[in-house]
N, C-alpha and C positions, 0 to 999 in steps of 0.2 A: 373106556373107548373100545375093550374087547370084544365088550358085548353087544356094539351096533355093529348094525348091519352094514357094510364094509360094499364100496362098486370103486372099479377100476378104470380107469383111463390115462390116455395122454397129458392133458393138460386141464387144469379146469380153471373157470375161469370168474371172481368173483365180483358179482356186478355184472346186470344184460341189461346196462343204458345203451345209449347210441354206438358210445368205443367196447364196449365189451362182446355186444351180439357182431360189431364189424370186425371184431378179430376174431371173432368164431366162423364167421363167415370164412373170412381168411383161410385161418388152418383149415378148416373143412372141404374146402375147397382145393386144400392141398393136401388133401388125404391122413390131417390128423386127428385123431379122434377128442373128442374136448365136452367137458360140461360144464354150461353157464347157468349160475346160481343165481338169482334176480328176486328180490323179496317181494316187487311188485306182481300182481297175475299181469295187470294193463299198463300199456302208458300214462302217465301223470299227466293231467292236462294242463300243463302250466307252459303256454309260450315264450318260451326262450329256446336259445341256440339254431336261431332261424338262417342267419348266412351262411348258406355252404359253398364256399369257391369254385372255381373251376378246378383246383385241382381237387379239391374233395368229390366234384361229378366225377374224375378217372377212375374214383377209387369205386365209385357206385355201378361205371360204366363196367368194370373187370369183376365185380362182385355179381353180375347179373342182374341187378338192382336199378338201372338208371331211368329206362320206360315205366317201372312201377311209379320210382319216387319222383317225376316229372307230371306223372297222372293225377299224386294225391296234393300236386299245389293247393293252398287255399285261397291265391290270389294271382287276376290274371298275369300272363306274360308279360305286359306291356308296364305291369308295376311289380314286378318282383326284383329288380336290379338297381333302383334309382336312389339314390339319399340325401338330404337337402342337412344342411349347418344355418342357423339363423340366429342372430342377435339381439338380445336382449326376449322378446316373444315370436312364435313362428310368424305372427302376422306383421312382426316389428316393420319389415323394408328392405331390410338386410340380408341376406342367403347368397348363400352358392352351391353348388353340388358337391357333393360331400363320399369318400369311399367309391372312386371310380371302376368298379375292378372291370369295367367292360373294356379299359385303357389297355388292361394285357391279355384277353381275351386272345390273339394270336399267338399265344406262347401255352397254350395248351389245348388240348383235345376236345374238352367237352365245354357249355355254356354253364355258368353259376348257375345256381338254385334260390331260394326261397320259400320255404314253409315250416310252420312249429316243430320242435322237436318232438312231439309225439306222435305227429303225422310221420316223422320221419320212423322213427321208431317201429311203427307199426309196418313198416316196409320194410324193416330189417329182418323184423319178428317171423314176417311172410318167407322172407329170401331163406332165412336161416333151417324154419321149418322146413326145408324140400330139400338140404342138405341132410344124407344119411349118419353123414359122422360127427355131427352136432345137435348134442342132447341139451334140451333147456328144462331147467326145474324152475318154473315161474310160481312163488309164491313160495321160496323158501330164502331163508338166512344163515349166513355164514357167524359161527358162535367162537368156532378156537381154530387156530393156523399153527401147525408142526412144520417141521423138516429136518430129516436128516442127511445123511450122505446118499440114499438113493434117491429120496422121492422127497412129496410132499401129502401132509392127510389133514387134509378140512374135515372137521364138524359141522355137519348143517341141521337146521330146525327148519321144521315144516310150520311156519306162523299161523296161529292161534289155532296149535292143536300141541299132542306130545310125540310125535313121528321125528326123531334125532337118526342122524346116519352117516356114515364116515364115505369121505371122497379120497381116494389114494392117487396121486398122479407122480408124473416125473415131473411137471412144473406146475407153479401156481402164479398166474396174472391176478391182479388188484383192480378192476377197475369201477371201485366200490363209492367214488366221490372225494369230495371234499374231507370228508369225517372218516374217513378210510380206517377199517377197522385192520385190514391184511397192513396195511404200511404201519399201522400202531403197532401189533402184534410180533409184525416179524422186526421192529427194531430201527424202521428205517423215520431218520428224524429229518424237522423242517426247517428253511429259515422262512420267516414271516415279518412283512412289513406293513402294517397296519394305520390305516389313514385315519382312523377316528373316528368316521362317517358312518352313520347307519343311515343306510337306501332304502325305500319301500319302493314295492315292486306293485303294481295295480294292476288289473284286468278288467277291462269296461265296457261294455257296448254303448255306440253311441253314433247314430246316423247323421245327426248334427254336424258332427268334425269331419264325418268323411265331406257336405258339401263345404266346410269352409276352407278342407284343401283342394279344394279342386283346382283351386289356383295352381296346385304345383302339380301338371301330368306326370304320370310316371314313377311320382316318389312312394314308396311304402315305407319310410324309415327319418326321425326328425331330429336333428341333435339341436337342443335350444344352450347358445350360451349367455349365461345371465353375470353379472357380476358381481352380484352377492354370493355367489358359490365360487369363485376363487376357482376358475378352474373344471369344476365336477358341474355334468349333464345332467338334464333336463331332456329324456330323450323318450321320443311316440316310436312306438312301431303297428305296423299295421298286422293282421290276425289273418284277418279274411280282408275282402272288398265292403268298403261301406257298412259294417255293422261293428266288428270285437278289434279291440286294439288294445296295447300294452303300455307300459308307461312305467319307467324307474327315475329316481332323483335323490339327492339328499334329503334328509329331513332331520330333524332338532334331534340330539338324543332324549331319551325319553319318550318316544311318539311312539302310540299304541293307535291300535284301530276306533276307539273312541273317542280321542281326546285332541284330533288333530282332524281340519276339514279340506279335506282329499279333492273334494270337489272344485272349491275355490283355488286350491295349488294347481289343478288342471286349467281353469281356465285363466289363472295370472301365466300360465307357461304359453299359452296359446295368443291371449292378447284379445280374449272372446269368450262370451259365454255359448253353452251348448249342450244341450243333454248326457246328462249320464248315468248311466243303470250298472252297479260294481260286482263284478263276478267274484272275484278275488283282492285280498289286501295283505301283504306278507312284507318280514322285512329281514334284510341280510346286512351282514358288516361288511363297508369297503377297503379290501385287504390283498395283498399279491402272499403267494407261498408256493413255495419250492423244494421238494424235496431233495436234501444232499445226497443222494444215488436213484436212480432207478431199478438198481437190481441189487439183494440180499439174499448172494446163493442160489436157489431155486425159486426163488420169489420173487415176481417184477411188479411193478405196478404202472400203470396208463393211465391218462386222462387228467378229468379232476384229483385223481389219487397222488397223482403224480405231481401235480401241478395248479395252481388255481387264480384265477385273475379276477376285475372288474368286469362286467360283459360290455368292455368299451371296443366297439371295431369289428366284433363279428369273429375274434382270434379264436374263443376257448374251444368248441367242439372239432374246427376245423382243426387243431392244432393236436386235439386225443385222436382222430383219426389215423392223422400220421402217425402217432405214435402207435398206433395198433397196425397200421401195416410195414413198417420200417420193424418191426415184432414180429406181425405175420409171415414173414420169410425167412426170418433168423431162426426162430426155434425148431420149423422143419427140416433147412437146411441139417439141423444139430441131430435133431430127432430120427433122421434119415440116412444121417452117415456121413452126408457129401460135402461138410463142415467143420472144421474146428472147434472146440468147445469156448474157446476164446470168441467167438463171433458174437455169441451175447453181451459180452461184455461192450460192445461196439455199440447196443443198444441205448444205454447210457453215454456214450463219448457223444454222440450222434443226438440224441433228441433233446438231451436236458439244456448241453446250449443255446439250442436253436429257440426253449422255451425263454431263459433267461436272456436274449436278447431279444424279443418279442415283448416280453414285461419290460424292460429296461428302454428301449430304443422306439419301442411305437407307441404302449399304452404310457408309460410314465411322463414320458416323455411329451408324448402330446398333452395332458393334465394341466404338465410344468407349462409349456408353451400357450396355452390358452390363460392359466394364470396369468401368466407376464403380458400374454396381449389384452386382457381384459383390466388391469393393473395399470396400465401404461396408454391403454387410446380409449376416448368416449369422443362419442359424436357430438355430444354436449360441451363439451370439452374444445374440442380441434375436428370440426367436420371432415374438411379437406384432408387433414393426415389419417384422422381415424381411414375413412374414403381407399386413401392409396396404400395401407395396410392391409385394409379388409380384401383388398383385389388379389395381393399379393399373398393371401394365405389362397385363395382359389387356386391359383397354379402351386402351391406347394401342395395341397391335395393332393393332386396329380404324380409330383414329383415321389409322396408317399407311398404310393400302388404300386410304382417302380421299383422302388429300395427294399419293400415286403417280397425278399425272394432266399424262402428258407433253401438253407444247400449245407452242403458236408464236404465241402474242397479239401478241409484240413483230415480229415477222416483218415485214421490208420490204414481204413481198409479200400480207399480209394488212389488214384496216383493222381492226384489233387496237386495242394501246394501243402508243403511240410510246415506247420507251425501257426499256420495260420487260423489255425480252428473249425469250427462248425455255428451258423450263427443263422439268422434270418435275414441278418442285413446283407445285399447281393442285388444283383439288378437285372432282369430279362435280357437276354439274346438268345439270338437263334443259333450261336458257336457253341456246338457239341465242348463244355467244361466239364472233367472230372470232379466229381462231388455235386453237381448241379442238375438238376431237374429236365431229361430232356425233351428239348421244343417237338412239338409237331409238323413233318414235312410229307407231302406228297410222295410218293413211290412212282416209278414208270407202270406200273401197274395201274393208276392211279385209287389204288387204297391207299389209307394213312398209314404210316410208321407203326403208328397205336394198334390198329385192326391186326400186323402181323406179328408184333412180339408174343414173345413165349413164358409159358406163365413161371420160368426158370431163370436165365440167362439170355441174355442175346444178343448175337455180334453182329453188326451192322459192316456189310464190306462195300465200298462204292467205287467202284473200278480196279480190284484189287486184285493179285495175283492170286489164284487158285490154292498152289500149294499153302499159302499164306493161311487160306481159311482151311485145308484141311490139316494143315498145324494144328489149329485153333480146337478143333474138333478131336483128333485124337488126344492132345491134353488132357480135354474135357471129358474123352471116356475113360482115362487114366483115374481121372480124380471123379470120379461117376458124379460129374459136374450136371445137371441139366443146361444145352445150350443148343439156342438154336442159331442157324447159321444163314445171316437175310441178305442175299446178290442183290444190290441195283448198279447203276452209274453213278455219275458223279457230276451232274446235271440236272439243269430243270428244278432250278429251285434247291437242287441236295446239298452244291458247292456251299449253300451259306453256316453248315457244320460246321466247316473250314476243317475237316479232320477226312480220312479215305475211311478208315476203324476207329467204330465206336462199338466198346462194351456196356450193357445193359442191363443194368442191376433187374430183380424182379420187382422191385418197388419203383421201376420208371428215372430211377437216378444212372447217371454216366460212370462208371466206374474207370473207365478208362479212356481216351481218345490220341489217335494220332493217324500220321501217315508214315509211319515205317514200317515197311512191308515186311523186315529183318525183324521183329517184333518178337521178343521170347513168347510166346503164348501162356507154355508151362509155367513163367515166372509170373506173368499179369495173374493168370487163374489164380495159382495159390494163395496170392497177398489176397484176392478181393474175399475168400472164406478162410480164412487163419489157417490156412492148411500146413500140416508141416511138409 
């Protein structure tokens, strides 16, 4: 190792998929200096990880990124939001709307998204390039993962040549996939739950199917439940408008790209024949795994590395992105002074539950729940009952979009609620909660809340004594805290906080909230960075 050639930085970062160039963005943005290793030069044109939430657009909105990646849609506005559930074939009779996220659309800043991830990608690629303190080696590979007590030193190979070179940082992020070589390496192991099922994944053009949905406006997204599958999808996504669409399902084990007719499975799913011309035939095993830590020492990992699900519900990218910016302000913090070394570890308290009750409580759980209802009512069977069931999972739909509200109440480093943990299950409102994501409100000003926080800290005061916030403030230069300090009233829409002081993590989470103007400042500030 002595004998390569040796570069120095901050943090590097292994893996520039989606979560790894977004935490590059991140620290870069915050003035850390980072290099992301990426074995790819381009994006993989393989459509997946197309839902990005509303709160994954804050993350794009504050990355400078949101008008780029709103430009490179590949399908209009009007169908990038909608998703239909249907039984037995799309064309069966049966649907409902399905994955309503436009239901909580008033509990955050920005509107959802819709387009491939490599569209996405490529917007990241752009943002990250115009950042000076984020270096990308596109077109290289990470080979061996050290650490000691001060640092960490990657080996990287330059692919399909002999160019090897050492990378020295104080930290090393993971965000290398599924097959994560930094989480094998540095020791960090899985549990894995394996359903037996292998998926193929399709890629097809076909103007056929875009007219025979025309029946449903608005949808780009089909979940078909069948009941020979027990449960597991049968699910179209749309690419673009009227031409490329996607398609995964179970399939027999044993099914190779030769031996099994792809064609016929499209059109038994649809309920119709219709053209199709195959770009792509790939296939994966359906499985959940989770890492038992997310950090070993100096070495974190994010994402798929970290974590990995079915692509049932649109959860897996939105969910690496948190996890890279709930990172991206921890490690600066640490790297900068104005933190506790303990704050990383917060990292792990904080996202891994959030992931395991995400696999456990929406995707399993839904799987379980379609089993049983497909198990238990056929129209062939009992019309009428099937009928008044079938209504009744419509409105739990709905009820689902509400209960998807990752938060960190339990959080050590929040004044939350003690004991209660960190989870996903939680439910929209607009009362400023400790550990919870906060809502979006109008200012007297009338800019948003969003447009004035501070890429630091931010104390929210609304009608509140003066001395109160310059409490707050010289705490904060005590502990060379970044905070900024936002006067409004406490009207017009603000009262529905229900709090006068709300503290504001830099990942948009509540750290704090009340109305006691006698409020230790000093003591809120140091719990929220482990300070001693």
């Amino acid at each position: 190792m002595s004998d390569l050639k040796q570069e120095d930085t901050e943090v590097v970062i292994v893996g520039g998929g989606p979560v790894g160039i977004g935490l590059a963005i991140e620290l870069g943005q915050r003035g850390i200096h980072c290099v992301v290793v990426e074995r790819y030069t381009s994006p993989q044109p393989i459509p997946k990880g197309q839902n990005l939430t509303q709160r994954t657009m804050e993350h794009f909105y504050f990355w400078g990124a949101e008008k780029a990646l709103r430009a490179a849609r590949t399908i209009p506005r009007e169908y990038g939001i909608g998703g239909l559930t249907a039984y037995g074939t799309l064309l069966g009779g049966y649907t409902y709307d399905w994955l309503q996220r436009e239901l909580v659309r008033p509990f955050y800043f920005t509107d959802n998204e819709r387009l491939p991830q490599y569209a996405t990608e490529a917007v990241l690629r752009q943002r990250a390039a115009e950042i000076p303190e984020v270096r990308t080696l596109y077109g290289w590979s990470a080979e061996e993962v050290n650490q000691d007590v001060d640092g960490v030193h990657v080996v990287i190979a330059k692919r399909g040549g002999d160019d090897r070179r050492v990378l020295r940082a104080r930290y090393l992020v993971g965000c290398d996939g599924s097959r994560s070589l930094v989480r094998e390496q540095s020791g960090i192991t899985q549990i894995r739950s394996d359903h037996d099922r292998l998926m193929v994944l399709l890629v097809f053009r076909s103007g056929g199917l875009h007219q025979l949905l025309e029946r449903f406006p608005g949808k780009s997204y089909y979940n078909v439940l069948d009941p020979e599958l027990k449960g597991y999808w049968k699910f179209f996504g749309r690419v673009d408008l009227g031409t490329t669409w996607f398609f995964h399902a179970p399939v027999p084990l044993g099914t190779t790209k030769d031996n099994f007719d792809f064609r016929l499975y499209l059109h038994s799913a649809v309920g119709a024949g219709f053209d199709v011309e195959f770009e792509h035939i790939g296939f994966w095993d359906l499985r959940f795994a989770t890492a038992d830590t997310y950090r070993k020492g100096r070495i974190f990992i994010a994402g798929d590395a970290a974590h990995s699900h079915p692509p049932y519900g649109g959860y897996g990218i939105n969910t690496g992105f948190e996890d890279a910016v709930n990172l991206g302000w921890k490690l600066p913090a640490v790297l900068q002074g104005w933190a506790g070394s303990g704050l990383l570890d917060t990292y792990d308290e904080e996202r891994r539950p959030v992931f395991e009750t995400t696999a456990r409580d929406f995707i399993e759980r839904a799987i379980a729940a379609d089993r049983h209802f497909l198990d238990t009512y056929n129209p062939d069977r009992d019309r009428g009952m099937f009928e008044r069931e079938w209504e009744a999972r419509s409105s739990g739909a709905k009820a689902e979009i509400n209960a998807f509200e990752p938060n960190y109440r339990g959080s050590s480093i929040v004044w939350g609620s003690p004991g209660s943990g960190c989870s996903a299950l939680g439910s929209h409102r607009f009362e400023a909660r400790a550990g919870h994501h906060l809502a979006p409100l109008l200012l007297s000003s009338g800019r948003n809340i969003y447009e004035d926080l501070g890429q630091g800290f931010s104390l929210l005061g609304l009608d509140v004594d003066e001395r109160t916030l310059q409490s707050f403030e010289e705490a904060a230069k005590q502990l060379r805290l970044p905070l900024k300090i936002i006067r409004d009233t406490c009207d017009a829409g603000r009262e529905r906080y229900r709090a006068r002081l709300i503290l504001i993590r830099p990942d948009q989470f509540v750290a704090w909230a009340s109305s006691d103007s006698n409020a230790d400042g000093a003591e809120i500030l140091r719990r929220t960075i482990v300070a001693g």
